[in-house]
MDTraj code that builds the backbone (N, CA, C; nanometers):
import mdtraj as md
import numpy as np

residues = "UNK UNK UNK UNK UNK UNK UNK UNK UNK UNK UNK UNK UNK UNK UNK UNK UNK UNK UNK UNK UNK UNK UNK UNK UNK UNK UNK UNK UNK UNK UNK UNK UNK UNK UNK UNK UNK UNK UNK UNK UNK UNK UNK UNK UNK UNK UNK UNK UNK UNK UNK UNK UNK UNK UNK UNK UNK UNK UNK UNK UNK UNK UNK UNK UNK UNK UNK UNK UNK UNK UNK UNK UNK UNK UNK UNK UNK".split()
xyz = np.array([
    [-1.5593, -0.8033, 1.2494],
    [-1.6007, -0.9408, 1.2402],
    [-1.7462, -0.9514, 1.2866],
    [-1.7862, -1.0302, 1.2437],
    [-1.9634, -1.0631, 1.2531],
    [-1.9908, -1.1460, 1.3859],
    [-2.0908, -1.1357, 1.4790],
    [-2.0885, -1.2185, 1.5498],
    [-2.1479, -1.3157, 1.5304],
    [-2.0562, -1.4644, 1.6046],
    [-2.0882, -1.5969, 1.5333],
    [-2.2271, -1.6367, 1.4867],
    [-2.3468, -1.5711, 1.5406],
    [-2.4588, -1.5894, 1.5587],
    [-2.5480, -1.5218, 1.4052],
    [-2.4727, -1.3980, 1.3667],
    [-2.5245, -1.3586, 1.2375],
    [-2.4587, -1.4898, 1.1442],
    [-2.2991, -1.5162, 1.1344],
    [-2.2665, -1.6179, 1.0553],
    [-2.3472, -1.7085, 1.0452],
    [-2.3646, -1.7934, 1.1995],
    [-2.4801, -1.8993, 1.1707],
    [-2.6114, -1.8808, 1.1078],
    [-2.6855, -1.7799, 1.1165],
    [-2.7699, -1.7567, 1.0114],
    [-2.7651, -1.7081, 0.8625],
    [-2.6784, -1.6989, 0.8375],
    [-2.5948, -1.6411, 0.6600],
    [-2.5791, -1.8247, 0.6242],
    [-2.5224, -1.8735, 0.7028],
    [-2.4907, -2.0168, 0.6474],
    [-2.5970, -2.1300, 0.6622],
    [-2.7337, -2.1054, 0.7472],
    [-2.8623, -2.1856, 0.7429],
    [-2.9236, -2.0949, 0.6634],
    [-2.9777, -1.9774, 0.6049],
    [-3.0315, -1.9110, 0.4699],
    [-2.9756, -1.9728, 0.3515],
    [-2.8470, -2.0192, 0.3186],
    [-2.7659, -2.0589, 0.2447],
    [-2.8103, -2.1870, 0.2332],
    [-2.7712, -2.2767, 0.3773],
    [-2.8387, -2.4589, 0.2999],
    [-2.9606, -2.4377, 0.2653],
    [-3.0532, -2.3458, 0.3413],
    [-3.2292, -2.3836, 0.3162],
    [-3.2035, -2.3202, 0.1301],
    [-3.1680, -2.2563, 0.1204],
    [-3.1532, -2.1559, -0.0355],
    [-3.1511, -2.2991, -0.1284],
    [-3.0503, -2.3594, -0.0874],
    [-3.0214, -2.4776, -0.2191],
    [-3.0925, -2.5654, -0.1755],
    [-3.1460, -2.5797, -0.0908],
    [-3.2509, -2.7187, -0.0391],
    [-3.4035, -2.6937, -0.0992],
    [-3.4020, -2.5776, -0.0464],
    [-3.5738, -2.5264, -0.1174],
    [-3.5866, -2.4000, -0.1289],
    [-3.6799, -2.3090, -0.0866],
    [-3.6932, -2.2164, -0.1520],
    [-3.6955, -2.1310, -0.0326],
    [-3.6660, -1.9679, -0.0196],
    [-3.6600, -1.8985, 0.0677],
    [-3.7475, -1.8279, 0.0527],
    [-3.8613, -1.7736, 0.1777],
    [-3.9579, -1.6566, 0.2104],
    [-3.9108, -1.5701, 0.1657],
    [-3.9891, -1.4949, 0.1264],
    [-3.9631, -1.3559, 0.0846],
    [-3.8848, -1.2455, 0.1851],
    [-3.9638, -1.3133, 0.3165],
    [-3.8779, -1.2308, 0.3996],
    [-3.7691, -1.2818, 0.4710],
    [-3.7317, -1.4423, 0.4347],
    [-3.5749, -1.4982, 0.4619],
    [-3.5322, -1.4677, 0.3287],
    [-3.5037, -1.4030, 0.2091],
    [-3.4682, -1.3803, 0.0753],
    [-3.3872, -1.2503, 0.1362],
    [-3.4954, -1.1223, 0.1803],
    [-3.4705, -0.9947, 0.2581],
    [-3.3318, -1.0159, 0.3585],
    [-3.3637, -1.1234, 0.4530],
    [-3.2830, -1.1040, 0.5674],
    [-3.1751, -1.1339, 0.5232],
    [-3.1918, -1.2773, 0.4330],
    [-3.0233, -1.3167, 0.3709],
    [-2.9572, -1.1872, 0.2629],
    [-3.0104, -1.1025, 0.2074],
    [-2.9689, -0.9831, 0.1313],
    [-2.8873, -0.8851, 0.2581],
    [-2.9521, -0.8644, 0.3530],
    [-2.8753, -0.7898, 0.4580],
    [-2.7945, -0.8381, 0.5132],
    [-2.8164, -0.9266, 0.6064],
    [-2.6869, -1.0123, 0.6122],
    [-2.5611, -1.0489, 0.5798],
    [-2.5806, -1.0854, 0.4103],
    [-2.4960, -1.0572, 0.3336],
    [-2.3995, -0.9154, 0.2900],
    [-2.4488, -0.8347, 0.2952],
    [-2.4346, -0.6934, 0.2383],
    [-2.3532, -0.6432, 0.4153],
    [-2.4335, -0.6518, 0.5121],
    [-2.3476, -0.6263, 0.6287],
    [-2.2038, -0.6940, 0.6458],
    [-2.1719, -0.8461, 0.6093],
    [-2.1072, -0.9358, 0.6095],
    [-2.0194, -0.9097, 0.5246],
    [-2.0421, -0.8072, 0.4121],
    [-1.9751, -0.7668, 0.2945],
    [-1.8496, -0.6452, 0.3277],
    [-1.9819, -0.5074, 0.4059],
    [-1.9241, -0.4045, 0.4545],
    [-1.7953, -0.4520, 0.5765],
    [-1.8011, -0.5348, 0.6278],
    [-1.7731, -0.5756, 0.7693],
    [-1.6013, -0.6057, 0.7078],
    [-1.6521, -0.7160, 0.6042],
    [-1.5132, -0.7609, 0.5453],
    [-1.4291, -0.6863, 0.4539],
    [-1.5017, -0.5831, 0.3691],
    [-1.4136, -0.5015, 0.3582],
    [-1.3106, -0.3670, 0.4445],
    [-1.3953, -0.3562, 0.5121],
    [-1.3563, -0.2536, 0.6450],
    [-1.2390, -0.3083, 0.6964],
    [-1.2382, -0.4540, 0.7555],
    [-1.1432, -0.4918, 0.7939],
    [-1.0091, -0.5099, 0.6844],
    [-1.0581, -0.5562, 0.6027],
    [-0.9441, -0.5554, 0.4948],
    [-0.8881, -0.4532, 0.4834],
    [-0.9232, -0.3275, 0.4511],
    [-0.8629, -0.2083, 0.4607],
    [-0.8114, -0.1638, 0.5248],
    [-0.8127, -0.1778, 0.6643],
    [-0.7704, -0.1754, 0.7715],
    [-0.6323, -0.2657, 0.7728],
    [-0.6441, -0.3396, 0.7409],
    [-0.5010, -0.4560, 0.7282],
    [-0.4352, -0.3916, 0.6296],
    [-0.4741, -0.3585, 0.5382],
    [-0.3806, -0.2828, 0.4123],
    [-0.3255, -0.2330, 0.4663],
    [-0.3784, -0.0818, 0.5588],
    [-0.3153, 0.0497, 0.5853],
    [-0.2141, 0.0020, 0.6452],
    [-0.2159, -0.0751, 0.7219],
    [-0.0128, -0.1564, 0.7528],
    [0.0735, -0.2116, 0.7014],
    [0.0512, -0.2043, 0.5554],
    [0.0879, -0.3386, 0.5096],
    [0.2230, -0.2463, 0.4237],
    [0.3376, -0.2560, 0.4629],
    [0.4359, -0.1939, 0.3517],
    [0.5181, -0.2951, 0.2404],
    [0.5234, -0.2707, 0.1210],
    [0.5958, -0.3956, 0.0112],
    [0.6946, -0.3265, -0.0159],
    [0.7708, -0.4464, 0.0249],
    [0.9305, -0.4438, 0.0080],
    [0.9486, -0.5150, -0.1170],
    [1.0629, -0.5014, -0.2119],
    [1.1448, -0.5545, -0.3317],
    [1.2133, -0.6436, -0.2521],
    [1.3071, -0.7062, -0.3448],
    [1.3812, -0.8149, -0.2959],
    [1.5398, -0.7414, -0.2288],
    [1.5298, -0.6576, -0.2979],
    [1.6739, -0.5295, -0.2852],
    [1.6423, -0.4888, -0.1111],
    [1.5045, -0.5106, -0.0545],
    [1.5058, -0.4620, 0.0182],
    [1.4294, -0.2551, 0.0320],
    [1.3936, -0.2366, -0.0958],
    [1.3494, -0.1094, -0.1117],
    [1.1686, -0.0708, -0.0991],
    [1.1290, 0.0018, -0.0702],
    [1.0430, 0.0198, -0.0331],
    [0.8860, 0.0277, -0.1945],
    [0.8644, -0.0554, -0.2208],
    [0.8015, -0.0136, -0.3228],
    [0.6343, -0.0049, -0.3150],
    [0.5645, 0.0270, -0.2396],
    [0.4191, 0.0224, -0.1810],
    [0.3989, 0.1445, -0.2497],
    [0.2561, 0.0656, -0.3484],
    [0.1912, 0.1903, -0.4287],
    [0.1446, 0.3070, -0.3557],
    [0.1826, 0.3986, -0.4381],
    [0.1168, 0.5550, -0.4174],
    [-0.0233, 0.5267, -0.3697],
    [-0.0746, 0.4237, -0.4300],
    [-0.2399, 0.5071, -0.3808],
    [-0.2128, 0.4455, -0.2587],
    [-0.1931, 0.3293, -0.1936],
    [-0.1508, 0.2762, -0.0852],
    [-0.0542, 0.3874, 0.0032],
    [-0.0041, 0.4157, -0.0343],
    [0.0592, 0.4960, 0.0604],
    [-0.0291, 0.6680, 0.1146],
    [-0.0792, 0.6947, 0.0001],
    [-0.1712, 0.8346, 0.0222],
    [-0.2564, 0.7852, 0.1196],
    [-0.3125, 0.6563, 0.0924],
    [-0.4236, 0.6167, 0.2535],
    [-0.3869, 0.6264, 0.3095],
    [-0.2478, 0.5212, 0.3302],
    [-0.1678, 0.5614, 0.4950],
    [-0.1584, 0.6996, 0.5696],
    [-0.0953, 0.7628, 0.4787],
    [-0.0742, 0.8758, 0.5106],
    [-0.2034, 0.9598, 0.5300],
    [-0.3092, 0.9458, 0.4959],
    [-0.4011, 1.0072, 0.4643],
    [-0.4780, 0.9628, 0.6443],
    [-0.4595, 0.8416, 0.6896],
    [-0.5066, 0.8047, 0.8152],
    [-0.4120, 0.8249, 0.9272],
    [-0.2952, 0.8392, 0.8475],
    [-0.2011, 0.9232, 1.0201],
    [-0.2856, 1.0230, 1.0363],
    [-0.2917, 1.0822, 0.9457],
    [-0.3881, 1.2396, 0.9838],
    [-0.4663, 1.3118, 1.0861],
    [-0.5602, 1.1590, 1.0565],
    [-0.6882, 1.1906, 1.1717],
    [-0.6787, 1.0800, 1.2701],
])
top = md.Topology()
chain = top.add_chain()
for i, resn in enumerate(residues, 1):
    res = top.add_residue(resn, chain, resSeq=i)
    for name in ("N", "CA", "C"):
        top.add_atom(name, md.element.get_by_symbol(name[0]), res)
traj = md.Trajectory(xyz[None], top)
């Protein structure tokens, strides 16, 4: 997770963006920002996957192969 303080600046780059026009080098910062904000949220997502097991209604275990090779692939190490 981002700390609140990068958010608050991703979301004032954002109003000034549609209000007027951004510096070249607030254009830069909001590109990183973003892109960190990106990595950050996928990381975590993945992370939530690797627990995540899908059950059928039968009660049977049906969590895709590639899903499961990660899992397994992160007991590992």
């Amino acid at each position: 997770m981002l700390p609140k303080e990068k958010l608050a600046r991703i979301n004032a780059l954002a109003k000034k963006a549609k209000e007027s026009r951004l510096t070249e080098e607030e254009a830069k910062e909001q590109s990183s920002l973003r892109r960190e904000y990106l990595e950050t949220f996928r990381s975590s997502m993945l992370n939530t996957l690797k627990g995540v097991t899908i059950v059928d209604p039968k009660g049977n275990d049906v969590t895709p192969k590639k899903l499961k090779d990660l899992q397994d692939k992160n007991r590992l190490h």
